[in-house]
N, C-alpha and C positions, 0 to 999 in steps of 0.2 A: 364196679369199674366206672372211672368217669366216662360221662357222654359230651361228645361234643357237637354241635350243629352251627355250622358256616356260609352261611347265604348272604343273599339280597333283596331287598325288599325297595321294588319301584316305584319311585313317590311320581304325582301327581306332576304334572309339568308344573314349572315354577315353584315346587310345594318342596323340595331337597330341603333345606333347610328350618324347615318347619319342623318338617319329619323329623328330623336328625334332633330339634329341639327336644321334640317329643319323646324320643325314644332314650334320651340320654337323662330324662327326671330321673331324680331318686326313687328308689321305692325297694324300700327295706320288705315287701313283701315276696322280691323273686330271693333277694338271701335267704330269708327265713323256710321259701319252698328247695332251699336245697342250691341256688344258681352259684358257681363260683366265679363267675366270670362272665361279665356281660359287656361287648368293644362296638361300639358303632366308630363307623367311619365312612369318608366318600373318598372318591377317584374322582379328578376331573376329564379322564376319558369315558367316564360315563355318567355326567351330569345329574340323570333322573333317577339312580339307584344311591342306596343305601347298603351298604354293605354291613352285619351286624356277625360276630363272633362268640360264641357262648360255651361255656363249660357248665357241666352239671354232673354232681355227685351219682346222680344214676339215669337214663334213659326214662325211667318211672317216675324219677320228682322232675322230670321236665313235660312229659305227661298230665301228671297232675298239677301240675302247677297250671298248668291252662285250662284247668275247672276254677280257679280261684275265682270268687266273685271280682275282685279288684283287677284282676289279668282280662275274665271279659269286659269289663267296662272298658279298662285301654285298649282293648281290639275294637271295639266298636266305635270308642272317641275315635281313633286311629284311622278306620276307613276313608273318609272323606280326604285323607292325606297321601295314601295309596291308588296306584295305576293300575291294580292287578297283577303286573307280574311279579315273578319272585323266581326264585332259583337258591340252589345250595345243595349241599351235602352233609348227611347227619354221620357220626360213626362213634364206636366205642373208642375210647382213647386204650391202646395197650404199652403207652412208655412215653420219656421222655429225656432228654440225655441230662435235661437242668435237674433233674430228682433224683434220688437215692432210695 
């Protein structure tokens, strides 16, 4: 079943659009773990958050995908971008009215 995981991720004061740069690189390595779907975006009612939406073929390639060598190296580039907080919700997708 797809998985899905729909959060935020609080950049740095000043640092929004850094982030948002950062987060929107290509990188054929989360397709290849499986990602179908990866949306960043912001809200200007909340300036310092990052808003990111993802689809994934299984809860398990979205797991392992954050063992990838190259997925930790952009957590760790990433830090110095991040405020600490975060928030969201993960959940198994069970439908959708646009699929058949």
């Amino acid at each position: 079943m797809t998985y899905a995981n729909v959060g935020w991720l609080g950049a740095a004061p000043g640092r929004r659009d850094d982030l948002v740069a950062f987060l929107t690189r290509p990188s054929d390595d989360l397709a290849d773990a499986g990602c179908l779907l990866y949306e960043v975006g912001v809200n200007d009612e909340h300036p310092d958050r990052v808003f990111v939406a993802e689809l994934w073929t299984s809860a398990e390639a979205h797991r392992a995908s954050l063992q990838l060598p190259s997925v930790q190296a952009s957590i760790s580039e990433a830090r110095p971008l991040l405020s600490g907080e975060f928030g969201g919700d993960r959940f198994t997708v069970v439908g959708s009215p646009l699929r058949r």
